[in-house]
C-alpha positions as CSV (number, residue, x, y, z in Angstrom):
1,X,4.9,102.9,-35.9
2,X,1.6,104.9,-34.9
3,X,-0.6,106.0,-37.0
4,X,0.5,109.9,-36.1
5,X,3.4,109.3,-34.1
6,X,7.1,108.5,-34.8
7,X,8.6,106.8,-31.8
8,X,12.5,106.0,-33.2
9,X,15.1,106.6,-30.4
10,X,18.5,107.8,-30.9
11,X,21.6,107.5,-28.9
12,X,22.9,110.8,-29.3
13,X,24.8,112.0,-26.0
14,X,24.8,115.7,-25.6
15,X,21.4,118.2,-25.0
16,X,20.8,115.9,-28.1
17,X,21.5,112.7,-27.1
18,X,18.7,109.9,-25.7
19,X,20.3,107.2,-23.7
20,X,19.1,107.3,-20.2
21,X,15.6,109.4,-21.0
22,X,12.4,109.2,-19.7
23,X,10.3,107.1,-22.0
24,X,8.7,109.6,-24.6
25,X,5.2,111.0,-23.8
26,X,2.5,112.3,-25.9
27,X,3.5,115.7,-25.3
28,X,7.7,115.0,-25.3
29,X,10.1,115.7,-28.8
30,X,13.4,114.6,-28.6
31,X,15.5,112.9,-26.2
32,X,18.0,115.5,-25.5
33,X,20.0,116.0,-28.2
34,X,21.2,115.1,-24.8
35,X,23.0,117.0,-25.9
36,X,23.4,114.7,-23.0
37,X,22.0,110.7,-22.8
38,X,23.4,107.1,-23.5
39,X,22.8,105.6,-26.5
40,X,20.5,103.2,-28.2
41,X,21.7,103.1,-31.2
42,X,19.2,104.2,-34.5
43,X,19.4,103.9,-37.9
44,X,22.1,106.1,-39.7
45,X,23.4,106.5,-36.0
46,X,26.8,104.3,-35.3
47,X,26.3,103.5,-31.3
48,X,29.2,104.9,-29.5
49,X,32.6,103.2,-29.1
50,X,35.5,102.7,-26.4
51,X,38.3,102.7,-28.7
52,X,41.4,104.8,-27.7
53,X,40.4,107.5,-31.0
54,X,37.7,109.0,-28.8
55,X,37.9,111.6,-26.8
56,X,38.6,111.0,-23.0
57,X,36.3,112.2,-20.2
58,X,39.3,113.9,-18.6
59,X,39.1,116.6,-21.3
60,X,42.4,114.9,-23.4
61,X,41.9,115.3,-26.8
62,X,41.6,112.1,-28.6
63,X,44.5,110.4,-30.5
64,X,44.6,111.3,-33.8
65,X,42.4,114.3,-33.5
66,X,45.4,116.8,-34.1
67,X,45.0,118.6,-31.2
68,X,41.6,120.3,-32.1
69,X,39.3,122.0,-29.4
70,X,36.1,120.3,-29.0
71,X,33.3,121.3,-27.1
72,X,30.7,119.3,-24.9
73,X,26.8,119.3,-24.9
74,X,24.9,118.1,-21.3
75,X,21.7,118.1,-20.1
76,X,20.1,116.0,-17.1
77,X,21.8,112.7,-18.0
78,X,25.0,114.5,-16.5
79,X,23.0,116.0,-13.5
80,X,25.5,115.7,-10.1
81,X,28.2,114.0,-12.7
82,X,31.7,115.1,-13.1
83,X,32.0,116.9,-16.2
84,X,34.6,117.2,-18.6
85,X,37.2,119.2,-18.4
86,X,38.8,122.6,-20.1
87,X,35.9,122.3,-23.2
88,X,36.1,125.0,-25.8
89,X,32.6,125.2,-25.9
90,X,29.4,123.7,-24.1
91,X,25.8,123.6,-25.4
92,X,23.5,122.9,-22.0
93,X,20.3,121.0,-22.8
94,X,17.2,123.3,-21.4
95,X,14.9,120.4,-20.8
96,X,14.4,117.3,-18.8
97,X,13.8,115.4,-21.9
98,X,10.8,116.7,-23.3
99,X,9.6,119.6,-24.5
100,X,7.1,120.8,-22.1
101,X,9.8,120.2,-19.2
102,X,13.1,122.3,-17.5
103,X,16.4,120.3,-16.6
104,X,16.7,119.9,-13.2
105,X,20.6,120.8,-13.4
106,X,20.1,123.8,-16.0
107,X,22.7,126.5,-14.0
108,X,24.6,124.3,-12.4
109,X,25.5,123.3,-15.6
110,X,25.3,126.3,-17.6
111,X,27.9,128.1,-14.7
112,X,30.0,124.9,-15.2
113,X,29.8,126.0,-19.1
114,X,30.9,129.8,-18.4
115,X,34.7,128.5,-18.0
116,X,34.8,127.2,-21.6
117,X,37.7,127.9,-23.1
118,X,36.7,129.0,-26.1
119,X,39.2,129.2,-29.7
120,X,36.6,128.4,-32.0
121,X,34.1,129.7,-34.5
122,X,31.2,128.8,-31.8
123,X,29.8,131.0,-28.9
124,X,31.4,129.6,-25.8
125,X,28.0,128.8,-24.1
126,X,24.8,127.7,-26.6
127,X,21.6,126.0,-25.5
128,X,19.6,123.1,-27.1
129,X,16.0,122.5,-26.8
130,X,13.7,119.2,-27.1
131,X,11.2,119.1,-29.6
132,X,8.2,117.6,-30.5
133,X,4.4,118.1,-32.2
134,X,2.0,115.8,-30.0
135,X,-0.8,116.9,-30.9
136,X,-3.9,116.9,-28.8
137,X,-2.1,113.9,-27.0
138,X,-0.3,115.8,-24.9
139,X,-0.9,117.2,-22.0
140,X,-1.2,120.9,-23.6
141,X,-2.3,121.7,-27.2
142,X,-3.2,125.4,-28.4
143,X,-6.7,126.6,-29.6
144,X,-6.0,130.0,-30.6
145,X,-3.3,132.2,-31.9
146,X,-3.3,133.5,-28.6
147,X,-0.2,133.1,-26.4
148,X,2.2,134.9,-24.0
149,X,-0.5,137.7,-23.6
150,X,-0.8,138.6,-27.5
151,X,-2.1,137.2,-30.4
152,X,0.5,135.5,-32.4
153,X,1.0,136.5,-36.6
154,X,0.8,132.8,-37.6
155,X,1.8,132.1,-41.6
156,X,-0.6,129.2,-41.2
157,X,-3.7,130.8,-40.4
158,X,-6.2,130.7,-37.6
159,X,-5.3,127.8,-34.8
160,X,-8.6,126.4,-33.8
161,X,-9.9,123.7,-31.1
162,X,-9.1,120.1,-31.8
163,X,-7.4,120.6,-34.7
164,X,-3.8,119.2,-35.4
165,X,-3.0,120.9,-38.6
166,X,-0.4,122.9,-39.8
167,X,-2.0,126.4,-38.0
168,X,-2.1,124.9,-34.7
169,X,1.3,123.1,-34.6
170,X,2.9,126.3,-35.3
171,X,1.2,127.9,-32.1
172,X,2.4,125.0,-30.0
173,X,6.0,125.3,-31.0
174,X,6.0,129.3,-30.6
175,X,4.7,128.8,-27.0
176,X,7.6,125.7,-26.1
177,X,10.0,128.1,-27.7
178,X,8.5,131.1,-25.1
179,X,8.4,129.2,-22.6
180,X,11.6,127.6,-23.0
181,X,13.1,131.6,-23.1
182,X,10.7,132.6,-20.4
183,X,9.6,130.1,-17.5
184,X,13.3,128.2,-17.3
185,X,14.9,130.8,-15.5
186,X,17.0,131.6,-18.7
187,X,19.3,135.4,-17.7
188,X,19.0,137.1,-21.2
189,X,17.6,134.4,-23.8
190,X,18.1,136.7,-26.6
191,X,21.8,136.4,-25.9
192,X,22.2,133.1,-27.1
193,X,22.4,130.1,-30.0
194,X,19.4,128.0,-29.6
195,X,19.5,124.4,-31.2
196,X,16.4,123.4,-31.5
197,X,16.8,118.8,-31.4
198,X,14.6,116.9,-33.7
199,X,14.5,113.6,-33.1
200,X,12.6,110.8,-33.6
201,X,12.6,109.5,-30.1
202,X,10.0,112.2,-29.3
203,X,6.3,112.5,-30.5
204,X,5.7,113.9,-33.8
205,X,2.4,114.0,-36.3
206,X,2.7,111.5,-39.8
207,X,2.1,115.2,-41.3
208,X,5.9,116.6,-42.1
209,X,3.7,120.2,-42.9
210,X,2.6,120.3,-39.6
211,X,5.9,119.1,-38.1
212,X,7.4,121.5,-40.2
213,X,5.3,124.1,-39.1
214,X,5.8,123.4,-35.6
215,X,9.5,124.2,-35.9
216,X,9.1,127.4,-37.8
217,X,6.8,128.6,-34.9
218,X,9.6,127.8,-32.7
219,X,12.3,129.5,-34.8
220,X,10.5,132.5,-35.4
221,X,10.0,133.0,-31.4
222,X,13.7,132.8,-30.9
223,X,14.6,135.1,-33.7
224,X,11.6,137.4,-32.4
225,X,13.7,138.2,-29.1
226,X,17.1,138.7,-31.3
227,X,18.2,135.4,-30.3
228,X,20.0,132.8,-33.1
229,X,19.0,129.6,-33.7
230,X,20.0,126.3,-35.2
231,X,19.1,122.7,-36.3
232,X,20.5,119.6,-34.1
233,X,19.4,115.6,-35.6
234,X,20.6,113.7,-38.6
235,X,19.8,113.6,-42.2
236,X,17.8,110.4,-41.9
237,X,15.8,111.7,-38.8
238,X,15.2,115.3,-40.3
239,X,13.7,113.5,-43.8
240,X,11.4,111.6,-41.4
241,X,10.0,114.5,-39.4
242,X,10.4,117.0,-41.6
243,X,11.7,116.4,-45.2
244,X,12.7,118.9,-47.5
245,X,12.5,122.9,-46.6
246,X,11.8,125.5,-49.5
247,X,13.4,128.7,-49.3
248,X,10.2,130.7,-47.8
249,X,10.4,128.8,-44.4
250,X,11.8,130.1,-41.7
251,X,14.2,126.8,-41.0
252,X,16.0,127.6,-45.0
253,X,19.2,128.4,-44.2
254,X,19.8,128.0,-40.5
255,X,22.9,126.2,-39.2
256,X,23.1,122.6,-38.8
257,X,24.5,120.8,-35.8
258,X,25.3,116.9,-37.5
259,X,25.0,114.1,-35.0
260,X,25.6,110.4,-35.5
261,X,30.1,110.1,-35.9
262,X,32.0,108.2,-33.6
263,X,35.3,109.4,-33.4
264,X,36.4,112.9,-34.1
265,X,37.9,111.9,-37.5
266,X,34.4,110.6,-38.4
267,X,33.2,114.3,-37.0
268,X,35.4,116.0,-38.9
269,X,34.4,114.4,-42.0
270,X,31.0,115.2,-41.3
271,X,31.4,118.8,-41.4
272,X,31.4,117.9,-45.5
273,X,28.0,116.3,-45.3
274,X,24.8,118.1,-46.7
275,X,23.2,120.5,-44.4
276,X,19.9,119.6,-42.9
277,X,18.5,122.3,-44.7
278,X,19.3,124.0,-48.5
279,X,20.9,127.1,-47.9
280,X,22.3,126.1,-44.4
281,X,25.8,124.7,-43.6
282,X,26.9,122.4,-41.6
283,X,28.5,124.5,-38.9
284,X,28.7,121.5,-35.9
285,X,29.1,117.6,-35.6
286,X,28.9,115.6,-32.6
287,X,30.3,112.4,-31.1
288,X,30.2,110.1,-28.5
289,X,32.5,108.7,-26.3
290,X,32.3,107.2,-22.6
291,X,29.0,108.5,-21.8
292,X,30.0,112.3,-23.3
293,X,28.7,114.0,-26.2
294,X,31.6,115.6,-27.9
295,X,31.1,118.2,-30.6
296,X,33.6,119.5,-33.5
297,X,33.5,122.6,-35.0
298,X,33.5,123.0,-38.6
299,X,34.4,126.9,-38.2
């Protein structure tokens, strides 16, 4: 470990998920939830299996999952890949990786995702986002409040040059969160769920304020435009980043998307686990199977 920098990967395959990613830079957050990558396995997250229980890349559902719908998240792991087939749902991972960066495959995949099939409690198409808080390694790192062409209301304070703190880290995660809206080529961003992926596989500060902080910026740009957002990681990676949320931050209460199950019982069960925040529920859980992220939902 770094002295300001987590560096943990996790093998999560959809938007979350980190097998296959470039190797973390300063400026990078998570490995998508890849929401689409291969796994390296982390602690508190199984690595993935081959057994018959999980679900088949032919879109089958897997034995002993009752016939449940289950959705898929991608991202550029999948890029030129077939794709599974008939989801219910599909979460498409907006960056290559990291957080200062745009998939390569972003609408080929998101028109792929506009034949979901839908039946569940979730929005047929959602998008993930990496995260991160690099600090003033990376290749860009606010001085101001000022972004977007106005100056931002920040809860922290005043953002100054070649500071780290809690002030600053907020400005750098409103501007990945506009820029993640705005310079993608995203039609309509305030349309849709955004999950934003912590994980430790990208670069974050020892300071869980600032972290914190960081991911509040972000959240309060998305719900800003009218658009939702969410949490994607798992309870060990979230305590590490960002620890315990009081009820005046902006992340209290928002929907959590569990990762780490390996079968789709294992999913299921999940949707009983403890949100990622107090207030929240645990609305989404995720596993992997044959180089797909499947995800269950728990409404």
């Amino acid at each position: 470990m770094l002295s300001l920098v987590i560096t943990t990967v996790l093998g999560l395959v959809p938007g979350p998920r980190v097998d296959g990613a470039p190797p973390p830079e300063p400026e990078s957050s998570a490995a998508q939830p890849s929401p689409a990558s291969t796994a390296t396995s982390s602690p508190g997250v199984p690595p993935s299996s081959s057994r018959s229980t999980l679900a088949q890349p032919s879109g089958a559902q897997p034995a002993g999952g009752g016939g449940v719908l289950l959705g898929n998240d991608v991202s550029w792991p999948q890029c030129n890949k077939d794709l599974p087939e008939d989801p219910a749902f599909v979460i498409v991972g907006v960056n290559n990786g990291l957080a200062n960066t745009t998939n390569p495959c972003l609408h080929q995949e998101l028109d792929w995702a506009e034949d979901s099939l839908g039946g569940t409690g979730q929005p047929t198409v959602a998008l993930y986002v990496n995260t991160a808080n690099p600090g003033t390694a990376g290749t860009w790192w606010p001085t101001s409040n000022e972004y977007g062409g106005k100056t931002v209301a920040n809860p922290y304070g005043e953002c100054r040059e070649d500071q780290t703190d809690a002030p600053c880290a907020y400005m750098y995660g409103y501007a990945k969160a506009f820029d993640d809206a705005y310079l993608r080529s995203i039609t309509d961003p305030d349309d849709y769920l955004w999950w934003l992926d912590v994980e430790t596989g990208n670069t974050w500060s020892g300071d869980k304020t600032a972290n914190r902080a960081d991911l509040e910026g972000m959240t309060d740009f998305f719900h800003s435009i009218g658009a939702r957002v969410g949490i994607y990681s798992t309870g060990s990676q979230w305590g590490q980043i960002v620890g315990q949320v009081d009820s005046g931050s902006s992340l209290y209460g928002l929907p959590t998307w569990l990762a780490g199950a390996r079968t789709v019982t294992g999913a299921k069960d999940n949707c009983a686990a403890a949100p990622l925040t107090a207030g929240g529920k645990v609305v989404l859980t995720q596993f992997v199977s044959k180089g797909f992220d499947y995800d269950y939902s728990c409404i």
